[in-house]
VODO-376544 format. One line per 8 residues: for each residue y, x, z of C-alpha. Coordinates in nm, 4 decimals. Layout:
BEGIN
Y/X/Z | ...;
//
This chain:
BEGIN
-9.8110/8.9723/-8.9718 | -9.6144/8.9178/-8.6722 | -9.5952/9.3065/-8.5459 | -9.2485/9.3235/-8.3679 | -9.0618/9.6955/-8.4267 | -8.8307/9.7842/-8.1967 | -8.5742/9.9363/-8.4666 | -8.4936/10.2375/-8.2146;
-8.7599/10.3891/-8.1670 | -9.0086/10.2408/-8.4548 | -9.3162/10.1427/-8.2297 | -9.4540/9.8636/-8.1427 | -9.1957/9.6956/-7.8926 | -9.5201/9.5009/-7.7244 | -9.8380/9.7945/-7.8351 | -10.0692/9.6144/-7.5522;
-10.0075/9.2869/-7.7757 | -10.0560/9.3943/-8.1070 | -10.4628/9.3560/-8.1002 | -10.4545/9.0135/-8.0145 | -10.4930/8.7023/-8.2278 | -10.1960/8.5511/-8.3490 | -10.0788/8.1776/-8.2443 | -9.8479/7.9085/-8.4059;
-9.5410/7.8632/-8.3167 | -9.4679/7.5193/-8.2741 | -9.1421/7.3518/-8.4197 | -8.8963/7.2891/-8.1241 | -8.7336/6.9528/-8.0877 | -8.3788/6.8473/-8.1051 | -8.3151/6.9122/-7.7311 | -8.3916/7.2836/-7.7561;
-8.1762/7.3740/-8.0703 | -7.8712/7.5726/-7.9722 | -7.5498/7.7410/-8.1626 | -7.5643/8.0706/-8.2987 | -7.3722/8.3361/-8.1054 | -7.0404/8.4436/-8.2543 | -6.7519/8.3542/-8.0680 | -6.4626/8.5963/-7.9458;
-6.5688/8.5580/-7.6350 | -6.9296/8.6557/-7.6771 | -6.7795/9.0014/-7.8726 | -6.5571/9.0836/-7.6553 | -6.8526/9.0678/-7.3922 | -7.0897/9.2509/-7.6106 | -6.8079/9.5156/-7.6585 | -6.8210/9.5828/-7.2774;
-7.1597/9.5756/-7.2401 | -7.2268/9.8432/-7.5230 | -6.9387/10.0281/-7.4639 | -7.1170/10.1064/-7.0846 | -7.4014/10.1760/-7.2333 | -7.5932/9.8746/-7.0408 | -7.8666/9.6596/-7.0794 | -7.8852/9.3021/-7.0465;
-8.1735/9.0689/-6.9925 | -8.0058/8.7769/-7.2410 | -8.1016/9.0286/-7.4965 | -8.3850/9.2123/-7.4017 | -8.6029/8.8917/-7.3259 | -8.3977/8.7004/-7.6332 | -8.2421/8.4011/-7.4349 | -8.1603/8.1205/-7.6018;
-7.8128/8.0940/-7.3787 | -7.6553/8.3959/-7.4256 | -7.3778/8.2528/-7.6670 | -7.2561/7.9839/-7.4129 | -7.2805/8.2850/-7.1681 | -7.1362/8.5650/-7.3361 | -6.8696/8.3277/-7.4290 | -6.7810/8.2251/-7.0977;
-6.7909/8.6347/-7.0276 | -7.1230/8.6251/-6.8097 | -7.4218/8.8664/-6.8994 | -7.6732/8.9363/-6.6347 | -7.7825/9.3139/-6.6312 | -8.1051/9.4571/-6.6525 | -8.0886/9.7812/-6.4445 | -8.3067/10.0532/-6.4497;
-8.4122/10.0914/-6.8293 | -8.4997/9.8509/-7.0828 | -8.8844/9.9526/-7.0818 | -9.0918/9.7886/-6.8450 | -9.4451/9.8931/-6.6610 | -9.6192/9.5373/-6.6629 | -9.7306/9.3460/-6.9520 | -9.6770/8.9323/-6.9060;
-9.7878/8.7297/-7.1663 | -9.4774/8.5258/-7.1918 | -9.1974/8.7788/-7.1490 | -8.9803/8.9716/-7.4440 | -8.8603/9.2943/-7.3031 | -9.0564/9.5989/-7.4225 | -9.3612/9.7289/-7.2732 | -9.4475/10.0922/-7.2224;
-9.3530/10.4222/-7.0153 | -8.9656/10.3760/-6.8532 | -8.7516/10.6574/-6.9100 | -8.6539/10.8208/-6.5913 | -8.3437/10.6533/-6.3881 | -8.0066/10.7371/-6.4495 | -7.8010/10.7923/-6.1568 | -7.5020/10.7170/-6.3133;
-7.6103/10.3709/-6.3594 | -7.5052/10.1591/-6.0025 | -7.0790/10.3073/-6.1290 | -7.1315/10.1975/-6.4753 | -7.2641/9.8907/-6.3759 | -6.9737/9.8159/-6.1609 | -6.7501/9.9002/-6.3201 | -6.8405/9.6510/-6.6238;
-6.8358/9.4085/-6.3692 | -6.4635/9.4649/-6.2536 | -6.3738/9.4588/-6.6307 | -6.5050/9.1576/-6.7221 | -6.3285/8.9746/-6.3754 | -6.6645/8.8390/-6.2775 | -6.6481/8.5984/-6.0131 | -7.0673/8.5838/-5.9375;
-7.3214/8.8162/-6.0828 | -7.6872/8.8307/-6.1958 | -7.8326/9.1906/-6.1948 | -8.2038/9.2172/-6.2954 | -8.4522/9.4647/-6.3659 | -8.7500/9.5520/-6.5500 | -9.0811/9.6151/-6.3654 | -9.1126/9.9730/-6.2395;
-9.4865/10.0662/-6.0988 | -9.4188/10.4127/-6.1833 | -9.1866/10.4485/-5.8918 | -9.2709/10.5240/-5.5382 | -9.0517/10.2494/-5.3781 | -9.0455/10.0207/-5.7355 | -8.6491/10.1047/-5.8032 | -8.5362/9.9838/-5.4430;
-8.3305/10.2311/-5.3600 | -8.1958/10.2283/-5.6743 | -8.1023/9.8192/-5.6295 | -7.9802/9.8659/-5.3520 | -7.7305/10.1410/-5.5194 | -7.6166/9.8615/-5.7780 | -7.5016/9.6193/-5.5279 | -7.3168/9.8431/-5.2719;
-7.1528/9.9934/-5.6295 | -7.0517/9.6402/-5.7161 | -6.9325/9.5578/-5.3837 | -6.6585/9.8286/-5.4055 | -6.5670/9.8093/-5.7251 | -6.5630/9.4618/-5.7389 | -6.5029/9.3270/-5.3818 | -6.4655/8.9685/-5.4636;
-6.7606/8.9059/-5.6858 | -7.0741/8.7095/-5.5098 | -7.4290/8.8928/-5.6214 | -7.7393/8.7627/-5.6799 | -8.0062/8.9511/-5.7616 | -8.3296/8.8620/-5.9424 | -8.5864/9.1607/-5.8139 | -8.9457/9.2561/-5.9407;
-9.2232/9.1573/-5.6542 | -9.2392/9.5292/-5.5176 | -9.6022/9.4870/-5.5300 | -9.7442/9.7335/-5.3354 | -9.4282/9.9164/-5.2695 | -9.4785/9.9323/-4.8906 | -9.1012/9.9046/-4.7115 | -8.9281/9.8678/-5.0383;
-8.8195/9.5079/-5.0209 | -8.6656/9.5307/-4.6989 | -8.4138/9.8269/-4.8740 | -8.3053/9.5645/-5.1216 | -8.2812/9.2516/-4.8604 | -8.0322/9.4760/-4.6492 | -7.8281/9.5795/-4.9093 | -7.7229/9.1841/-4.8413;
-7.7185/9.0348/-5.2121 | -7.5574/8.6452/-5.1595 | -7.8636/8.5111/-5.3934 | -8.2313/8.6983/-5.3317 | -8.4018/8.5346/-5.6668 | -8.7620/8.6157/-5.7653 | -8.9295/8.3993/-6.0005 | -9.3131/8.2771/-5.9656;
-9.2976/8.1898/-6.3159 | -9.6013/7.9926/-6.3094 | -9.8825/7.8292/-6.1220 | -10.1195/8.0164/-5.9600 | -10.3940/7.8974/-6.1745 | -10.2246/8.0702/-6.4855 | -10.1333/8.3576/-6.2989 | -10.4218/8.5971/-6.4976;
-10.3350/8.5068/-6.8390 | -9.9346/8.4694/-6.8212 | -9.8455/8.7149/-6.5544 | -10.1389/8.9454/-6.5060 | -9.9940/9.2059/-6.3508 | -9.8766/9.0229/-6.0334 | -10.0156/8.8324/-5.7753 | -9.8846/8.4605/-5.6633;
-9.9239/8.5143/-5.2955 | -9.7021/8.8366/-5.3086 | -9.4383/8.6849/-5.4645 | -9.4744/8.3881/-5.2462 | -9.4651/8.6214/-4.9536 | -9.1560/8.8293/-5.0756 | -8.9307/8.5135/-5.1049 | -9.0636/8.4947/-4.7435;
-9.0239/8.8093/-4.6086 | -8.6203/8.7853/-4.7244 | -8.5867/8.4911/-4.4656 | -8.7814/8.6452/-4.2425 | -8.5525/8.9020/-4.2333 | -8.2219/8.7217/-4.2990 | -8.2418/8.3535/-4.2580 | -7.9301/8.2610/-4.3641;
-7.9908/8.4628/-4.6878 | -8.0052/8.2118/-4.9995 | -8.3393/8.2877/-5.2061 | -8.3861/8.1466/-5.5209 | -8.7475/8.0894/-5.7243 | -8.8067/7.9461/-6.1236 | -9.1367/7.8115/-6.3288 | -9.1733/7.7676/-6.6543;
-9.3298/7.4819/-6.8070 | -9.5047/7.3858/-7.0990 | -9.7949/7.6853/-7.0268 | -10.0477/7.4072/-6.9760 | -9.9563/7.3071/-6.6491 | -10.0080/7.0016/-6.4582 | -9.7797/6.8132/-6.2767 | -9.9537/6.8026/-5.9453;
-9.9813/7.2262/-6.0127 | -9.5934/7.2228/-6.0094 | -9.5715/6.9877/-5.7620 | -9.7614/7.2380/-5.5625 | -9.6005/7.5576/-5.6006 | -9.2645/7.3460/-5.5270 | -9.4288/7.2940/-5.1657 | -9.5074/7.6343/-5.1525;
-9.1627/7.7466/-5.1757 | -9.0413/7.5331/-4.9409 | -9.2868/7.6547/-4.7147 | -9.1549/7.9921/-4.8073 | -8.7973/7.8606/-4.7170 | -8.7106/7.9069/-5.0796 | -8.3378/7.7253/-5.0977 | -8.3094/7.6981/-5.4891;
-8.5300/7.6106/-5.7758 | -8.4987/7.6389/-6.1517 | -8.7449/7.4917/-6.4054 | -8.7265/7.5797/-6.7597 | -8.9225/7.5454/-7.1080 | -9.1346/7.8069/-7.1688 | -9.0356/7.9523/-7.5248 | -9.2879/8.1821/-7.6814;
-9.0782/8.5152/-7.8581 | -9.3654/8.5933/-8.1213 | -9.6994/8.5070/-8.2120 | -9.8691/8.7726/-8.0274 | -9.7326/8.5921/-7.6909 | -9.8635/8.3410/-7.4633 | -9.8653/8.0157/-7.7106 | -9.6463/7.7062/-7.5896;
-9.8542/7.4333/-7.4704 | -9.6228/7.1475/-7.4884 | -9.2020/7.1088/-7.5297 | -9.1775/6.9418/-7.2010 | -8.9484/6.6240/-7.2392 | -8.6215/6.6111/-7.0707 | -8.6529/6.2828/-6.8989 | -8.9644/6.5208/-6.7410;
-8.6951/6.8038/-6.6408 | -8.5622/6.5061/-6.4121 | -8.8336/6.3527/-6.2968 | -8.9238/6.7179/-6.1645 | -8.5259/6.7542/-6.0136 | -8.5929/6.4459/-5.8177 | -8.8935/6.5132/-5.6918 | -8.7863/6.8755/-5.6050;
-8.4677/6.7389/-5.4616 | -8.6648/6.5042/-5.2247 | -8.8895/6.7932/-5.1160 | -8.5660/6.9565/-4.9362 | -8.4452/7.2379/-5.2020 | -8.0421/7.2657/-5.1597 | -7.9836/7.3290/-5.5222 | -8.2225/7.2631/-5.8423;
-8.1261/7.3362/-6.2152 | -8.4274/7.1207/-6.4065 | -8.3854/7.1346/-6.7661 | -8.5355/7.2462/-7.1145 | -8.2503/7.5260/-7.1471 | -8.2664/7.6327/-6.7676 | -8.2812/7.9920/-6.6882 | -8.2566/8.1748/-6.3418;
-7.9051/8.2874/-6.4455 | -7.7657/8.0035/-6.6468 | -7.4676/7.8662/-6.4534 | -7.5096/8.0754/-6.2438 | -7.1693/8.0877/-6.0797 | -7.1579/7.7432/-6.1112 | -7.5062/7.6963/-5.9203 | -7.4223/7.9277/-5.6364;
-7.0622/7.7550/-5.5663 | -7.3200/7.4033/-5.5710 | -7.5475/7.5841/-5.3142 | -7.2856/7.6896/-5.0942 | -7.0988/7.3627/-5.0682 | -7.5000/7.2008/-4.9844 | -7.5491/7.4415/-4.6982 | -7.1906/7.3775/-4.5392;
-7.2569/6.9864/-4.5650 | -7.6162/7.0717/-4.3985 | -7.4596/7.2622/-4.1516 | -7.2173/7.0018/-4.0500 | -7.4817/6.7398/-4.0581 | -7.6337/6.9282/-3.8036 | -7.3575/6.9373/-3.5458;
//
C-alpha cells in the first residue's frame, strides 16, 4: 500500500487521496538524481527553522533542492499552518482543516530571517478557504515584520490565488513584496484533474491585477511539465502571462510524491528545458529559470539580482 501517515498526528496526511487507485512511479533519469541532505550548513538551517517553530515548504511539499538550499542557508517559509484547504493532485503538503492562525507568527518569522543574514526571501503559504480574506492580512503582517527586522532583505512572496476573497489581494500587493509570485502550475486544459480547486483565469487575473496596481512591481509565474502537456499548451499559457505582464517564468519537472498523486507523464528532457527558455526568452519574459530541478524558489536570490539587472538595462534601452 502506498497510505502516507503523517507521524504527528497518525492520519492520513492526504485522506481525500487515499480512495483512489494507485499509479507507478516511474524511474527518474540521471538528470533528476540529487545528493542527500546532510551538510553543516543544511543543520544549522534546520536548527533555526525548528528552533522557531516554523514551517517550510522544502519540506512540507518534499523538494528535491532543499540540501543545496539549506546548505547555502535559504529555506522558503510556509506561513500560516502546515495544513492546507485545497486538494491538488500534484502537491505534498497535507490536506485537511488548518489550525487557527497564530499571531505570533509574522515576529517569529522575522526574526529567523535576521538570524540566518538572508539577503532575499521566499515566504509561502498553504491554501486557506476557511478564512474571510484567505490569510491576507495575515501576509501582509509577515512582510512588514520582515521589513523591520530585517531591513535589508528583498521579499518575494509566492501567494495562494485569493479565489473569491473579494479585496484581499490588493492587502498583500500594498504591503509592497519586491517579487509577487503565483504559480499557474499547469495548462488550463489540466486544470480539473491537477489543480481542481482553482481556476486558470483567476490566477491569470491576479498576476494581473498586481500590475494593475503597481506596474513596476516584479510578478513571477511557474508550470510544471511532464503532466501530459503539449508544447503548443505551454507555449500558450507563456503568452498568457505576458499578456498578464508576468516578468519571470520558471518551468520545472513535475515529480509525483506517492502513488496516490497525479502520475508523471513523461521526465521532460533537458535539451527541452531550453528549447522552452528560448522560446520564453524571445516572447519578452526578463528572467526565466527552465530546467528539470527548477522550482519557484530555487536561486532565488540569485534570480531576483538577474531580474533586476534586466529591468535597469530595459530601462536604459528605453531612454
Amino acid at each position: 500500500m502506498a497510505t502516507v501517515i503523517d507521524t504527528l498526528t497518525a492520519r492520513p496526511r492526504h485522506p481525500e487521496k487515499q480512495n483512489r487507485p494507485e499509479t507507478p512511479l516511474l524511474r527518474k533519469p540521471e538528470w533528476l538524481r540529487v545528493r542527500a541532505p546532510g551538510s553543516a550548513g543544511y543543520n544549522e538551517t534546520r536548527d533555526i527553522v525548528r528552533s522557531h517553530g516554523l514551517t517550510t515548504v522544502c519540506e512540507e511539499a518534499a523538494c528535491p533542492n532543499i540540501g543545496e538550499c539549506w546548505t547555502q542557508k535559504h529555506a522558503t517559509m510556509m506561513i500560516m499552518g502546515e495544513i492546507c484547504t485545497r486538494a491538488c493532485a500534484f502537491c505534498n503538503v497535507i490536506t485537511g482543516k488548518p489550525n487557527a492562525l497564530d499571531p505570533t507568527e509574522p515576529a517569529r518569522v522575522a526574526e529567523a530571517v535576521a538570524m540566518m543574514g538572508l539577503k532575499h526571501v521566499v515566504i509561502t503559504s498553504v491554501d486557506r478557504d476557511d478564512l474571510e480574506d484567505g490569510g491576507a492580512a495575515h501576509f501582509a503582517a509577515v512582510v512588514h515584520a520582515i521589513r523591520a527586522a530585517a531591513p535589508g532583505t528583498t521579499i518575494e512572496i509566492l501567494t495562494p490565488d485569493f479565489l473569491r476573497k473579494e479585496g484581499a489581494a490588493e492587502v498583500v500587493i500594498d504591503s509592497a513584496p519586491d517579487v509577487f509570485n503565483h504559480n499557474l502550475e499547469t495548462v488550463p486544459r489540466l486544470y480539473l484533474t491537477i489543480r481542481p480547486g482553482a481556476r486558470y483565469y483567476n490566477s491569470l487575473r491576479l498576476l494581473e491585477r498586481v500590475k494593475d496596481r503597481d506596474p513596476r512591481r516584479f510578478t513571477k509565474s511557474g508550470l510544471m511539465v511532464g503532466l501530459g502537456e503539449a508544447k503548443e499548451e505551454v507555449m500558450q499559457v507563456m503568452d498568457d502571462m505576458r499578456s498578464a505582464g508576468v516578468d519571470f517564468l520558471t518551468i520545472g519537472q513535475y515529480l509525483q510524491p506517492t502513488r496516490k498523486h497525479a502520475a508523471v507523464d513523461r521526465f521532460v528532457h533537458p535539451d527541452e528545458f531550453a528549447a522552452y527558455e528560448a522560446i520564453a526568452r524571445s516572447k519578452g519574459f526578463l528572467m526565466v529559470s527552465a530546467s528539470p530541478l527548477t522550482r519557484s524558489s530555487h536561486h532565488a536570490g540569485e534570480d531576483f539580482a538577474r531580474l533586476k539587472a534586466a529591468r535597469e538595462a530595459l530601462d536604459l534601452a528605453a531612454q
